[in-house]
C-alpha positions in Angstrom: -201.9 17.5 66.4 -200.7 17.4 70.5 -197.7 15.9 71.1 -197.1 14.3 74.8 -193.1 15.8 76.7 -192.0 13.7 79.2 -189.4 16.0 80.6 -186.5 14.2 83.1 -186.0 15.3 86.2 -182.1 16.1 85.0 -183.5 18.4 82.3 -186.3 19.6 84.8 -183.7 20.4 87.8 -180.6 21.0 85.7 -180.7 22.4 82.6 -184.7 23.6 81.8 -183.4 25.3 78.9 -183.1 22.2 77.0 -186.5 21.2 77.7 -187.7 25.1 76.7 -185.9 24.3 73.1 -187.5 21.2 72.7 -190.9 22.8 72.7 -190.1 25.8 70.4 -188.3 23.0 68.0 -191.9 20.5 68.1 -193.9 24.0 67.8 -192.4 25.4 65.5 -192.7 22.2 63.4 -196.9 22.8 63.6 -197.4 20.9 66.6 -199.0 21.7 70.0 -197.3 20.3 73.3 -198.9 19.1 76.0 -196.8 18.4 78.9 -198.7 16.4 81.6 -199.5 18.4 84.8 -198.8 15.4 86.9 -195.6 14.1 85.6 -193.0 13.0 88.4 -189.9 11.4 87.7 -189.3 9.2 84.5 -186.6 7.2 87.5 
């Protein structure tokens, strides 16, 4: 199953490592994440 991540611009520009964790916690939980090659800001 692919799960969509919206990542913030906060977490994009200030702390990516947040984001990086978020991916190894929904991978490692079986999942695939797919994060949207287009994605601007969520603001």
């Amino acid at each position: 199953m692919r799960v969509g991540l919206f990542v913030t611009c906060l977490i994009d520009l200030m702390r990516p490592e947040i984001g990086f964790s978020v991916i190894k916690l929904i991978e490692h939980a079986g999942f695939e994440v797919v994060v949207p090659p287009a994605q601007t800001c969520c603001g």
